[in-house]
PDB file of N, CA, C, O and CB in Angstrom:
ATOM      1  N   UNK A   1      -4.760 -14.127  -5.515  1.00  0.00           N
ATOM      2  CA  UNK A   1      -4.828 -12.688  -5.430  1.00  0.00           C
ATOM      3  C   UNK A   1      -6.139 -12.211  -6.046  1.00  0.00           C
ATOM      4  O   UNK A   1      -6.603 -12.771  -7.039  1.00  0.00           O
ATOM      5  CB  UNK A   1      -3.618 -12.039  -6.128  1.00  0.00           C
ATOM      6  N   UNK A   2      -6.775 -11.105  -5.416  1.00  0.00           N
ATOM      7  CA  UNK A   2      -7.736 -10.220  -6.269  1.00  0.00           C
ATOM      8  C   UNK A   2      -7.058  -9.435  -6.677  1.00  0.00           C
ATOM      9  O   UNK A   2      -6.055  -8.849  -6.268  1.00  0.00           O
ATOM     10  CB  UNK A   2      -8.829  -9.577  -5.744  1.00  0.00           C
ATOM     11  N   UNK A   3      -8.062  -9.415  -8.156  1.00  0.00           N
ATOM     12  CA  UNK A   3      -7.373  -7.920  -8.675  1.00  0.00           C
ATOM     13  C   UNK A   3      -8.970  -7.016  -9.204  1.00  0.00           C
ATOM     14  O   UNK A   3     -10.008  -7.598  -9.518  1.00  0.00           O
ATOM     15  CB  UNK A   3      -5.931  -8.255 -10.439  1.00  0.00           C
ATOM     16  N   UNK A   4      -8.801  -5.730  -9.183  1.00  0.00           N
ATOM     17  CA  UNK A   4      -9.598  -4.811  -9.340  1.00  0.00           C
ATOM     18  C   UNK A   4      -9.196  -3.504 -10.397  1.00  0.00           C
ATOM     19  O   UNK A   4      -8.110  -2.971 -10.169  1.00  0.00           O
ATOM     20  CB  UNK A   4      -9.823  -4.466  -8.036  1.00  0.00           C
ATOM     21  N   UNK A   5      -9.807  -3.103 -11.250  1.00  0.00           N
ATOM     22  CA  UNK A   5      -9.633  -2.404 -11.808  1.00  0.00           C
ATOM     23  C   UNK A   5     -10.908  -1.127 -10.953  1.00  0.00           C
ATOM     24  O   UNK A   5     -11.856  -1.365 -10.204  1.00  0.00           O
ATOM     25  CB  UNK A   5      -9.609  -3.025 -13.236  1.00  0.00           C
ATOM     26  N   UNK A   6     -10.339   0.281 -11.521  1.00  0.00           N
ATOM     27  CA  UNK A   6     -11.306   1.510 -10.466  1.00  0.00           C
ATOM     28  C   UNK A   6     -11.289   2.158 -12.003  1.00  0.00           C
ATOM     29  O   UNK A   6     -10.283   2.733 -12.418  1.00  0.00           O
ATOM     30  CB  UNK A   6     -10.365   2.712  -8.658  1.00  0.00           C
ATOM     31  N   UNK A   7     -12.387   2.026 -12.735  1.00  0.00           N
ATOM     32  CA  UNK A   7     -12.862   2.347 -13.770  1.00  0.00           C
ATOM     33  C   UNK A   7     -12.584   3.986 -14.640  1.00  0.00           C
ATOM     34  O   UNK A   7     -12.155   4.303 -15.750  1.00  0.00           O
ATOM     35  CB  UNK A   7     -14.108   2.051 -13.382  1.00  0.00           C
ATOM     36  N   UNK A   8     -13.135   4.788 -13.342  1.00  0.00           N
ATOM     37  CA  UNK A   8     -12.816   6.104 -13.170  1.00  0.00           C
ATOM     38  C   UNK A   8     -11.579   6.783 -13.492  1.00  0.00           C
ATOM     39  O   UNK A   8     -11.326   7.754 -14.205  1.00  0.00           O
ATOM     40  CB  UNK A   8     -12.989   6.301 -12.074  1.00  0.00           C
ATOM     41  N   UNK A   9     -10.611   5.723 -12.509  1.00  0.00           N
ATOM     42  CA  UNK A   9      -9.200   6.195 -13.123  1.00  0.00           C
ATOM     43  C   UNK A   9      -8.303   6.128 -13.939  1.00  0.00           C
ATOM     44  O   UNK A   9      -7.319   6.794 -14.261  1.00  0.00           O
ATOM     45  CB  UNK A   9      -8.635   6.149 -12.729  1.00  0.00           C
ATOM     46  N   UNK A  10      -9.188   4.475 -14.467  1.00  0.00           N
ATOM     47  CA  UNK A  10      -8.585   4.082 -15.961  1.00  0.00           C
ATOM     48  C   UNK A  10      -8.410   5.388 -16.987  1.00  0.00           C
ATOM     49  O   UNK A  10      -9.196   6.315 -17.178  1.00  0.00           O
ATOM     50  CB  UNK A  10      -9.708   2.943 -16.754  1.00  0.00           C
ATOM     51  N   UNK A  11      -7.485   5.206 -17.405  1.00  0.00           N
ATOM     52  CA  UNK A  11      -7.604   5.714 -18.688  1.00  0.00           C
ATOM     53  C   UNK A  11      -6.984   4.981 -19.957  1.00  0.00           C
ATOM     54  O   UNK A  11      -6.183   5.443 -20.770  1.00  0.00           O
ATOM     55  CB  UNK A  11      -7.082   6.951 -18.597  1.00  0.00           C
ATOM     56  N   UNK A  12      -7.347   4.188 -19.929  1.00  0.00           N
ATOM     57  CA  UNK A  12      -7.078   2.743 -21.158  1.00  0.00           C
ATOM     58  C   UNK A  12      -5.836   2.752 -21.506  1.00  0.00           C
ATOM     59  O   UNK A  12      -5.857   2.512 -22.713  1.00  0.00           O
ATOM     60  CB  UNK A  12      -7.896   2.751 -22.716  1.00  0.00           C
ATOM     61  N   UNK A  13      -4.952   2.861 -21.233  1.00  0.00           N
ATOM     62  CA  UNK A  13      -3.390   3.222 -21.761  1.00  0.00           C
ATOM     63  C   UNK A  13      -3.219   1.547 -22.708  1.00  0.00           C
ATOM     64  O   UNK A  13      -3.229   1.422 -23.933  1.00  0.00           O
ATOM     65  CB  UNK A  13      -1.881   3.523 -19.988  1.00  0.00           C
ATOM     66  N   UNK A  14      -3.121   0.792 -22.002  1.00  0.00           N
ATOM     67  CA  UNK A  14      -3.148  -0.869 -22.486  1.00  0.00           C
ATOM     68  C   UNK A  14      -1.898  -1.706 -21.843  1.00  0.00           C
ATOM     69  O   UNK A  14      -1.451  -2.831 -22.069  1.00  0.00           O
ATOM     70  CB  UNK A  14      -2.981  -1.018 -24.331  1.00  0.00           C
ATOM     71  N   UNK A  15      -1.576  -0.785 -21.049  1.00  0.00           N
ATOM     72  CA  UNK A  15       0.145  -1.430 -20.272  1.00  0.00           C
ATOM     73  C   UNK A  15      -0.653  -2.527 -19.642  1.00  0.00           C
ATOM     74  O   UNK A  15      -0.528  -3.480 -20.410  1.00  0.00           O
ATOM     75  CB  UNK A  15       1.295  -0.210 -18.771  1.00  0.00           C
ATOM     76  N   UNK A  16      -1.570  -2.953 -18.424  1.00  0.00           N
ATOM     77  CA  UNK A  16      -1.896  -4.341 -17.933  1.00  0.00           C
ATOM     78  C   UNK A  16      -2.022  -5.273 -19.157  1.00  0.00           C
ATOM     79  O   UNK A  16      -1.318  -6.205 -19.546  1.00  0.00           O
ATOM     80  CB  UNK A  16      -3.270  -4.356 -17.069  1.00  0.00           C
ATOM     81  N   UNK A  17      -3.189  -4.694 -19.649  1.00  0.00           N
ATOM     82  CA  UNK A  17      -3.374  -5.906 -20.654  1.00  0.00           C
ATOM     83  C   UNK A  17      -1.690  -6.324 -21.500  1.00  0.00           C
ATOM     84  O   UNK A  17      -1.243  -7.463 -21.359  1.00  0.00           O
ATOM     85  CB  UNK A  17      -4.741  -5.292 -22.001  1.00  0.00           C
ATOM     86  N   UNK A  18      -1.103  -5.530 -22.131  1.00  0.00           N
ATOM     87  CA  UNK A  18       0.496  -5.607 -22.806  1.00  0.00           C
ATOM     88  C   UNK A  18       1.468  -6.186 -21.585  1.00  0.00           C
ATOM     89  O   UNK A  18       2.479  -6.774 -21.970  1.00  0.00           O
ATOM     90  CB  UNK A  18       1.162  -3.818 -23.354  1.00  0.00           C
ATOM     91  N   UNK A  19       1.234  -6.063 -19.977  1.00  0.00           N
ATOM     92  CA  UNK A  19       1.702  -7.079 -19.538  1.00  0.00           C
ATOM     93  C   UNK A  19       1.027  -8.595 -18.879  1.00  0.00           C
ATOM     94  O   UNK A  19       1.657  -9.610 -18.578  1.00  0.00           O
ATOM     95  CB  UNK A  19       2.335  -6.484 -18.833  1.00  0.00           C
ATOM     96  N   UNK A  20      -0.211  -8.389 -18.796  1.00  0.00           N
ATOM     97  CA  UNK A  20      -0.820  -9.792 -18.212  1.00  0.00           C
ATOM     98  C   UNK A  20      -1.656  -9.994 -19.368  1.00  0.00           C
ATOM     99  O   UNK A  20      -2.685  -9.703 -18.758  1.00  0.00           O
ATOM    100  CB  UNK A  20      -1.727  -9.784 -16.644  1.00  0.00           C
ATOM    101  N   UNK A  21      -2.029 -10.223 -20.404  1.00  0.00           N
ATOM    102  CA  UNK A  21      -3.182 -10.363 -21.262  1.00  0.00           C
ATOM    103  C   UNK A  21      -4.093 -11.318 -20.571  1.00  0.00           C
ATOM    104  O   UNK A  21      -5.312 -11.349 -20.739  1.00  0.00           O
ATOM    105  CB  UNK A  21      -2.811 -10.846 -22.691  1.00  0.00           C
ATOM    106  N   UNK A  22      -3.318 -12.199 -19.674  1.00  0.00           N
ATOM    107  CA  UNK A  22      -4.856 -13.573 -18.968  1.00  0.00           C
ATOM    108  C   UNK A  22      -5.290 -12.730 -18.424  1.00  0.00           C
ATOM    109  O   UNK A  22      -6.238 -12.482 -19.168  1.00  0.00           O
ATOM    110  CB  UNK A  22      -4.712 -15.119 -17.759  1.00  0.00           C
ATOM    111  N   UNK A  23      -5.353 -11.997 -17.606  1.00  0.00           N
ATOM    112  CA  UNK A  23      -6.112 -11.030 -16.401  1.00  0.00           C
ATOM    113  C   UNK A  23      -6.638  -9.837 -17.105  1.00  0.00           C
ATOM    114  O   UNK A  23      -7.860  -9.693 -17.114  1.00  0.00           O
ATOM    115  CB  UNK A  23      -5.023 -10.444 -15.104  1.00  0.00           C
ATOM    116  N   UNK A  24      -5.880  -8.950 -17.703  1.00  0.00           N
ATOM    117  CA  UNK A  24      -6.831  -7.921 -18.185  1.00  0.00           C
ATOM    118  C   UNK A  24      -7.012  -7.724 -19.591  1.00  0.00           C
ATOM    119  O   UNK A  24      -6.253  -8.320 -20.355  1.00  0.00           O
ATOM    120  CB  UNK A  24      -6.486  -6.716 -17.698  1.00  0.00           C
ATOM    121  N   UNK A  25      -7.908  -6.971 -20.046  1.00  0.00           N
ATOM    122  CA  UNK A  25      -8.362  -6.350 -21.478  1.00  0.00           C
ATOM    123  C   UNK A  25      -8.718  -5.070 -21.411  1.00  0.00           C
ATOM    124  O   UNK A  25      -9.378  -4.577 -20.497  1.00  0.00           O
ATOM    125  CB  UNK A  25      -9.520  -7.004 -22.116  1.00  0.00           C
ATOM    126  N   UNK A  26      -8.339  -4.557 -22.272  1.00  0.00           N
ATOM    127  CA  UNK A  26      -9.108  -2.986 -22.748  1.00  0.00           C
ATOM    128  C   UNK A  26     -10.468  -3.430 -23.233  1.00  0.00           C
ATOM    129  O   UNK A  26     -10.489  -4.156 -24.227  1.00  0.00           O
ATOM    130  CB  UNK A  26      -8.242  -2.013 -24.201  1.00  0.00           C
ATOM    131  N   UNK A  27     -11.893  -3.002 -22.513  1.00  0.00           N
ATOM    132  CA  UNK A  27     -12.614  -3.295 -23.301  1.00  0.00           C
ATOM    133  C   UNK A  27     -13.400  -1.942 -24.428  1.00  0.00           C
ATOM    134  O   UNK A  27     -13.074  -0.757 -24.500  1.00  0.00           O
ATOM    135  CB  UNK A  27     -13.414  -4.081 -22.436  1.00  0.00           C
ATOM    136  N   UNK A  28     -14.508  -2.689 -25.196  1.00  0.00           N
ATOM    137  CA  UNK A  28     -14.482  -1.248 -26.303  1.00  0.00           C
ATOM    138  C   UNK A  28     -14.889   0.221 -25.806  1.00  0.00           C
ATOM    139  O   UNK A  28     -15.074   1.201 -26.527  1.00  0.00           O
ATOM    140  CB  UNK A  28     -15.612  -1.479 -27.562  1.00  0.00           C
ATOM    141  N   UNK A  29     -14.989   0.148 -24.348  1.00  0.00           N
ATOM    142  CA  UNK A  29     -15.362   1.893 -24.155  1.00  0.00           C
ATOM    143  C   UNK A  29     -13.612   2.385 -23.680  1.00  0.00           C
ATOM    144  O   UNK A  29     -13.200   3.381 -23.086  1.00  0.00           O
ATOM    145  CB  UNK A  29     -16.948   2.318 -22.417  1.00  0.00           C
ATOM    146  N   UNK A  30     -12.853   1.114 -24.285  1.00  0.00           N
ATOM    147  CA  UNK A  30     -11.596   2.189 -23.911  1.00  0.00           C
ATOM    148  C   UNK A  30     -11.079   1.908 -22.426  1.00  0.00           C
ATOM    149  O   UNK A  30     -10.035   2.488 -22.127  1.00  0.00           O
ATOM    150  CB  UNK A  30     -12.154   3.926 -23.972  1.00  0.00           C
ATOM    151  N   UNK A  31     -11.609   1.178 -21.553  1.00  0.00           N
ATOM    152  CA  UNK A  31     -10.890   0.861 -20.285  1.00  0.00           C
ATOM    153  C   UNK A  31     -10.394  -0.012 -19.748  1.00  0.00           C
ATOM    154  O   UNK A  31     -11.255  -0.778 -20.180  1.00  0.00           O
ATOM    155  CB  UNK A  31     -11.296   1.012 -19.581  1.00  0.00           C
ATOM    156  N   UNK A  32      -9.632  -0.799 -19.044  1.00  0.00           N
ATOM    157  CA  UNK A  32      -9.243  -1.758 -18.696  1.00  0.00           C
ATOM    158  C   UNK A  32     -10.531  -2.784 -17.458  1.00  0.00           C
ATOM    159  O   UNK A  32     -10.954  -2.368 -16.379  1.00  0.00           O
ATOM    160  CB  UNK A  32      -7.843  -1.207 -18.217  1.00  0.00           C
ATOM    161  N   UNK A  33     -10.872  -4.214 -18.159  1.00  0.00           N
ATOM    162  CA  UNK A  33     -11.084  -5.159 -17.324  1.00  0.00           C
ATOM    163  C   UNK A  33     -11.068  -5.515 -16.621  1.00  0.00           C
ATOM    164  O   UNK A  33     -11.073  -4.418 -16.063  1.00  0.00           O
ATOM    165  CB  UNK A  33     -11.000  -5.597 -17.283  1.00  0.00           C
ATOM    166  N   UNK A  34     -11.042  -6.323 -15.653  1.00  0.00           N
ATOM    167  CA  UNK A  34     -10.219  -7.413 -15.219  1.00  0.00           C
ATOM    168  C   UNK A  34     -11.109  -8.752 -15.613  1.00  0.00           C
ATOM    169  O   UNK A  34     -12.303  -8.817 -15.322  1.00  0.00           O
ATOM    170  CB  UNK A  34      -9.859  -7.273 -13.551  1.00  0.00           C
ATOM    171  N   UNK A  35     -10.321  -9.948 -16.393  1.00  0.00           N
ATOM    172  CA  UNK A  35     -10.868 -11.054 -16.718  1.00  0.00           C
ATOM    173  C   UNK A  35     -10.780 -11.984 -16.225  1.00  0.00           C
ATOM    174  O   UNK A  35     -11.473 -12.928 -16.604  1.00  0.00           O
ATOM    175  CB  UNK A  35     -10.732 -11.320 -17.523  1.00  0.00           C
ATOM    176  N   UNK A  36      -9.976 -12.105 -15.270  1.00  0.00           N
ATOM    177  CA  UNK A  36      -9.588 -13.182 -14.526  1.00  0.00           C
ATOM    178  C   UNK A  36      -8.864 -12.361 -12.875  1.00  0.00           C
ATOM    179  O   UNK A  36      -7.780 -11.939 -12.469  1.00  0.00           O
ATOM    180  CB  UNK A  36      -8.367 -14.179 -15.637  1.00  0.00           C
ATOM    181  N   UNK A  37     -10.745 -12.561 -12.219  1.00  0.00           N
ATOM    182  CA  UNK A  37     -10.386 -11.634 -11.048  1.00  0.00           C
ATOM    183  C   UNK A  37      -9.650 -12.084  -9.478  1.00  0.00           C
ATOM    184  O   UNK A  37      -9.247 -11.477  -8.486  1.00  0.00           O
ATOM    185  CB  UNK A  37     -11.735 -11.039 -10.740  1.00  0.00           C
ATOM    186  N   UNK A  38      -9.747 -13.454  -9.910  1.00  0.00           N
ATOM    187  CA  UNK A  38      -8.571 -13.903  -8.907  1.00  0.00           C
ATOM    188  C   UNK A  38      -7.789 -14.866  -9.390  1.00  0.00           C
ATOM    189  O   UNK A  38      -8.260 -15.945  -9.749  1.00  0.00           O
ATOM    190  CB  UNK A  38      -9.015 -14.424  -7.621  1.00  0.00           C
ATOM    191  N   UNK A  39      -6.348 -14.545  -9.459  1.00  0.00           N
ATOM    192  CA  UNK A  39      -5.434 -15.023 -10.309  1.00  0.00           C
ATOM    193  C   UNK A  39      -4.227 -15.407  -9.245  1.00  0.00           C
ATOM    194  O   UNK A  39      -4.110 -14.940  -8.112  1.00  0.00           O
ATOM    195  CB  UNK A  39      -5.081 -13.922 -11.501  1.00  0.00           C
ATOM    196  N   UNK A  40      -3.512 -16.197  -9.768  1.00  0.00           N
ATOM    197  CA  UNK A  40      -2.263 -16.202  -9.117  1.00  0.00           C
ATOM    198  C   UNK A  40      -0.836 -16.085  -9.774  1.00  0.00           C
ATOM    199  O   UNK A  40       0.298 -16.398  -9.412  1.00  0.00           O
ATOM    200  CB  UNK A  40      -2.282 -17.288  -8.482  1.00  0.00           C
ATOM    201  N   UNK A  41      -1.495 -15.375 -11.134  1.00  0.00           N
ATOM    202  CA  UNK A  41      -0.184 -14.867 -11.684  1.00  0.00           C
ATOM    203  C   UNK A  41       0.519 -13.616 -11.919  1.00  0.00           C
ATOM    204  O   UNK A  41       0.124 -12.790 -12.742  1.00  0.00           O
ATOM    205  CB  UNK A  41      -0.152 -15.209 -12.617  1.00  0.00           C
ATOM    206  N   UNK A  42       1.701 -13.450 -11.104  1.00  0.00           N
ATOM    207  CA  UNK A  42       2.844 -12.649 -10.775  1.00  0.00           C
ATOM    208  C   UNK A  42       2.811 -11.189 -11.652  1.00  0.00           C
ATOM    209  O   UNK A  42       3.150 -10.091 -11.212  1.00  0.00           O
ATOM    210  CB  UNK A  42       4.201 -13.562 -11.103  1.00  0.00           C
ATOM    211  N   UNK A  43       2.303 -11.491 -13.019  1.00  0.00           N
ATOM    212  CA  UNK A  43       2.105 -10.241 -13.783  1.00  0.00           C
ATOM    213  C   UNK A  43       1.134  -9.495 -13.407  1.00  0.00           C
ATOM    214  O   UNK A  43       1.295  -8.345 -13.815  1.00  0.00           O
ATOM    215  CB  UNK A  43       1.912 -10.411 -15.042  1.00  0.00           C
ATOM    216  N   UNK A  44       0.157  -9.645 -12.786  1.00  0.00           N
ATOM    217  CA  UNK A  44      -1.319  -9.316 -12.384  1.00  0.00           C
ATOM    218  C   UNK A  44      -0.312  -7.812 -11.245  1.00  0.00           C
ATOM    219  O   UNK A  44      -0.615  -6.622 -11.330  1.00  0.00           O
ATOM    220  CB  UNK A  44      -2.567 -11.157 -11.286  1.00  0.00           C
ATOM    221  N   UNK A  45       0.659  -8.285 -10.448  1.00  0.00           N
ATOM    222  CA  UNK A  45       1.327  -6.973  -9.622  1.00  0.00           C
ATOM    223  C   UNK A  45       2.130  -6.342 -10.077  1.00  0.00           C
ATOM    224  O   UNK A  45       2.472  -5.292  -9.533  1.00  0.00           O
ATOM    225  CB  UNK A  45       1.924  -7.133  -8.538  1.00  0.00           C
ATOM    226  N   UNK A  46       2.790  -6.855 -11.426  1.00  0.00           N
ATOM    227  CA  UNK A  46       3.537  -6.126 -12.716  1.00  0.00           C
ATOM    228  C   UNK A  46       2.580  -4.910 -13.062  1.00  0.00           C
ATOM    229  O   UNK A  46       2.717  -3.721 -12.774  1.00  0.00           O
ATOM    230  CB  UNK A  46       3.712  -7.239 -14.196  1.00  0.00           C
ATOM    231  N   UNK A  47       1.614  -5.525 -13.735  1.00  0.00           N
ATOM    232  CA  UNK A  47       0.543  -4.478 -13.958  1.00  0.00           C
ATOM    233  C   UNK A  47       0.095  -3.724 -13.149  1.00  0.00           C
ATOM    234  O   UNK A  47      -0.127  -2.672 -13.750  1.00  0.00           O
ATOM    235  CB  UNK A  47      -0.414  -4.854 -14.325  1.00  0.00           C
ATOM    236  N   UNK A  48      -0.266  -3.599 -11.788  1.00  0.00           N
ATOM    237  CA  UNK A  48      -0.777  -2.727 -11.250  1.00  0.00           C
ATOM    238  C   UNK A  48       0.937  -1.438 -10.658  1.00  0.00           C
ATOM    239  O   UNK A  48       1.111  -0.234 -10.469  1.00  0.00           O
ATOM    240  CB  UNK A  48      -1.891  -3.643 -10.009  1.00  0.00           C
ATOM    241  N   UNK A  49       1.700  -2.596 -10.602  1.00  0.00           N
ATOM    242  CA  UNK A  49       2.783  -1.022 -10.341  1.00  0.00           C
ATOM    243  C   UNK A  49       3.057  -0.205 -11.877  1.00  0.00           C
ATOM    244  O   UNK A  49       3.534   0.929 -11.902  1.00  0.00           O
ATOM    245  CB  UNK A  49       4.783  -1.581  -9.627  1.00  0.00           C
ATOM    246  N   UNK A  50       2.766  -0.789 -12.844  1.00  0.00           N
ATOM    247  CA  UNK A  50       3.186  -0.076 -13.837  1.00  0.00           C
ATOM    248  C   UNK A  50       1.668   0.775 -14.485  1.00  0.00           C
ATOM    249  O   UNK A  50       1.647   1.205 -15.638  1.00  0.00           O
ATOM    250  CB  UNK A  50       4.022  -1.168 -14.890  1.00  0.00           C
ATOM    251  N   UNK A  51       0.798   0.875 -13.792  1.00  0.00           N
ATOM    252  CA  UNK A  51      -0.323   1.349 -13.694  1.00  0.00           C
ATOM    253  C   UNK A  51      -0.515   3.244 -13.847  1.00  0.00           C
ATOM    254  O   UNK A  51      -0.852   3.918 -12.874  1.00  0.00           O
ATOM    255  CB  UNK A  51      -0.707   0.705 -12.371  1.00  0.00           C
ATOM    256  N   UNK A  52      -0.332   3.639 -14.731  1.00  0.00           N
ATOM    257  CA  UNK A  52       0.313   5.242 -14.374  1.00  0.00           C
ATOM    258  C   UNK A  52      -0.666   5.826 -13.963  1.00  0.00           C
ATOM    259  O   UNK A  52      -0.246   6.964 -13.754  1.00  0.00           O
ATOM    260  CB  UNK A  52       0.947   6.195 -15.528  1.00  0.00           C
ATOM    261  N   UNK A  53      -1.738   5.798 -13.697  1.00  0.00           N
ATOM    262  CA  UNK A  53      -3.260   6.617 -13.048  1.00  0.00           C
ATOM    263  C   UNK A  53      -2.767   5.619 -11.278  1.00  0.00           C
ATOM    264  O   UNK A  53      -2.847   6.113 -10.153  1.00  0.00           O
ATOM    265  CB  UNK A  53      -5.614   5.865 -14.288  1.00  0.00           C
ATOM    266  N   UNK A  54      -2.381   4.446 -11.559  1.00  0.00           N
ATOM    267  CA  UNK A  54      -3.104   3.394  -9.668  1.00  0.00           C
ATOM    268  C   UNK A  54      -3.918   3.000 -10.004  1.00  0.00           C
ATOM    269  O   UNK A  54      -4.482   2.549  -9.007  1.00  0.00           O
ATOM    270  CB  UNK A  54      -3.715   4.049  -8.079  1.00  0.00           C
ATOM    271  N   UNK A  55      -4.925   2.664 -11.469  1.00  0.00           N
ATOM    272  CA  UNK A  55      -6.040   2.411 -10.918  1.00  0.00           C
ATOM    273  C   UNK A  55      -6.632   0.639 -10.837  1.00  0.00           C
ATOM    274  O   UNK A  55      -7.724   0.076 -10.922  1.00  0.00           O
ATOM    275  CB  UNK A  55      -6.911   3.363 -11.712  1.00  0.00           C
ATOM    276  N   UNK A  56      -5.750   0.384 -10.708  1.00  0.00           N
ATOM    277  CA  UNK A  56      -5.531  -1.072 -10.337  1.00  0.00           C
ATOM    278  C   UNK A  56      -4.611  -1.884  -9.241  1.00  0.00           C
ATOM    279  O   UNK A  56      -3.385  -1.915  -9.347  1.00  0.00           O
ATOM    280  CB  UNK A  56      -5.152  -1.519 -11.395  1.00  0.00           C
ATOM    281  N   UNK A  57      -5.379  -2.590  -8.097  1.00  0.00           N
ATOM    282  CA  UNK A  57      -5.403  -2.952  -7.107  1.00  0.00           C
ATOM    283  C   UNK A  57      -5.143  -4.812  -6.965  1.00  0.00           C
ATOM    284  O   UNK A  57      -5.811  -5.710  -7.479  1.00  0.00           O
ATOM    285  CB  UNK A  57      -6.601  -2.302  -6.702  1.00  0.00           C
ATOM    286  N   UNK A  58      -4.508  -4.861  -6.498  1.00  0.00           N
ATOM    287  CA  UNK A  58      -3.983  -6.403  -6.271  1.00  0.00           C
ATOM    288  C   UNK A  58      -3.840  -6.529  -4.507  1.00  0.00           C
ATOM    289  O   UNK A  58      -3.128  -5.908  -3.718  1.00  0.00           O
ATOM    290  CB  UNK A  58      -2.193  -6.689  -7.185  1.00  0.00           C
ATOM    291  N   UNK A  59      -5.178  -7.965  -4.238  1.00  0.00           N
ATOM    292  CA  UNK A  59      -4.908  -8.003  -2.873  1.00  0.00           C
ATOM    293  C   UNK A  59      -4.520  -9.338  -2.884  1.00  0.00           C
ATOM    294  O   UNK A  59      -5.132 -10.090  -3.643  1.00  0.00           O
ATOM    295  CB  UNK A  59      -6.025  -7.613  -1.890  1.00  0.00           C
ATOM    296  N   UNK A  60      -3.293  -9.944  -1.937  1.00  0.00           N
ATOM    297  CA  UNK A  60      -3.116 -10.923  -1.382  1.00  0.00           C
ATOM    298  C   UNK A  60      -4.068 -11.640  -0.938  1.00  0.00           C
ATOM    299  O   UNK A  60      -3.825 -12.690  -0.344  1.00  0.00           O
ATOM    300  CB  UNK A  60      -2.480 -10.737  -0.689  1.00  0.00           C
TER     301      UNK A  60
END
């Protein structure tokens, strides 16, 4: 899977990273990462539905 973070809409909450920590981070301006941009783990689409802005994208 890719995953994408849309910077803009971040607003750093920390829910991806608090559910995938391999794939994402808050980094220090406060927004979410992505660290591991093609992954094949299951939390990576945890995180993006629990995403409260959307601003994270998971493609098959």
């Amino acid at each position: 899977m890719k995953v994408r973070v849309d910077e803009a809409t971040c607003i750093g909450c920390g829910v991806c990273e608090s559910l995938c920590p391999d794939v994402f981070k808050i980094s220090d301006e406060g927004k979410a990462k992505v660290i591991e941009p093609e992954t094949e783990q299951d939390c990576a689409k945890d995180a993006a539905d629990s995403c409260p802005t959307g601003a994270i994208t998971v493609e098959e």
